[in-house]
N, C-alpha and C positions, 0 to 999 in steps of 0.2 A: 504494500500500500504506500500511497504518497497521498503527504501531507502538508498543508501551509497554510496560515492564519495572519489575516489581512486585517487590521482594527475587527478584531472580537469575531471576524465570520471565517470560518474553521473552514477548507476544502479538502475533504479528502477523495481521491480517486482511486479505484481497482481494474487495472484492461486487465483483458482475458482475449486467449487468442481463441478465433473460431473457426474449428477446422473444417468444419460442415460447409461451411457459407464462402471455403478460401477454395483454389485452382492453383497451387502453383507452378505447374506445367502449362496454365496460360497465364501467369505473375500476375495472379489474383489471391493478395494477404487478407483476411479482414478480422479487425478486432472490435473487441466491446469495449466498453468502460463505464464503470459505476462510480457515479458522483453522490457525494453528501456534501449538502451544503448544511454548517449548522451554524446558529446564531447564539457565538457566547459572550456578545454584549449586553449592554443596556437598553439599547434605542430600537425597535422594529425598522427593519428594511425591506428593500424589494427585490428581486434581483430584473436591470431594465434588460440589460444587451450581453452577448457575449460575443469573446474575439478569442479566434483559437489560430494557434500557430502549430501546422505538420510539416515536418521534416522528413524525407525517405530516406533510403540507403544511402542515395546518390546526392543528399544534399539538397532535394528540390525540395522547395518551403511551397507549403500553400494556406494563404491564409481566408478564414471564413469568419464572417460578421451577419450579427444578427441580433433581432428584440428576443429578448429570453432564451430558454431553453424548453427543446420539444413540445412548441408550441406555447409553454406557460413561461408566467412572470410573477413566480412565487412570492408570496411574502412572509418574512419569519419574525415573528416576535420573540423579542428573546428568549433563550431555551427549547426551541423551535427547532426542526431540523428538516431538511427535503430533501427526495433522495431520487436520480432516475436514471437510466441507463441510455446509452448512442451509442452509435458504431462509427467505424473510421476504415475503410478501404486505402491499402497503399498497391503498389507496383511490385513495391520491393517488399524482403523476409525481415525487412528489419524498421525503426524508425523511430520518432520521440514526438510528444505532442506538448504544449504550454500555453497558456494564454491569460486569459481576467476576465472576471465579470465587472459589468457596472454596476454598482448596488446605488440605490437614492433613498436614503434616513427620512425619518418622520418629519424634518424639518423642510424635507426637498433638496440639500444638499446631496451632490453626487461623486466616488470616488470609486477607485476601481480596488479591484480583490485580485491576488494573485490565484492563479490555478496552477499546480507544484508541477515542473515538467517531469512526463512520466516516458517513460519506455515501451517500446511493443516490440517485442522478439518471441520468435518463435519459442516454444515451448523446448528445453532439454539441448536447445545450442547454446554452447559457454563462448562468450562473449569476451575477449580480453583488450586489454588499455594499451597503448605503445607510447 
């Protein structure tokens, strides 16, 4: 699991690789990922937008912007927690994802939330640093 907390709002995320749903003999990867967003502030927020940054094997970024996630724009008062799952199709067997939400406070102030950059490798290949 990865994990990062941005003023009081916790993200954790879990990818899982999906083998059913991948082709790698026609470089088709695809993965899940489970988000919790939990609210261990004081102040109820919302979550407006998010911005996600993928990276493949090869380096290629692609980035996706949008209002909310899966269609909603939760709102958590504190102690609160939302949780939902997406998926991410790459090219390649391997890749990393990061990005932020926009959260907007009970005030209307808005600032963004980190999302903790997470990994997608296949399952049982060891991956080493140089």
């Amino acid at each position: 699991m990865y994990r990062a907390t941005t003023q009081g709002i916790e993200i954790t995320v879990e990818p899982f690789y999906l083998e059913e749903r991948s082709e790698p003999m026609e470089q088709r990867y695809f993965w899940a990922y489970r988000v919790t967003i939990a609210n261990r502030g004081d102040n109820g927020v919302k979550l407006v937008s998010r911005h996600w940054r993928i990276t493949d094997a090869t380096g290629h970024l692609e980035e996706v912007r949008g209002p909310g996630v899966v269609g909603e724009q939760p709102e958590l008062e504190p102690g609160d927690t939302f949780q939902y799952t997406s998926g991410c199709p790459l090219t390649t067997s391997s890749g990393f994802m990061e990005g932020d939400y926009t959260m907007r406070d009970e005030t209307g102030q808005e600032f963004e939330v980190a999302i903790p950059p997470f990994s997608l490798d296949l399952p049982g290949v060891h991956r080493s640093v140089n």
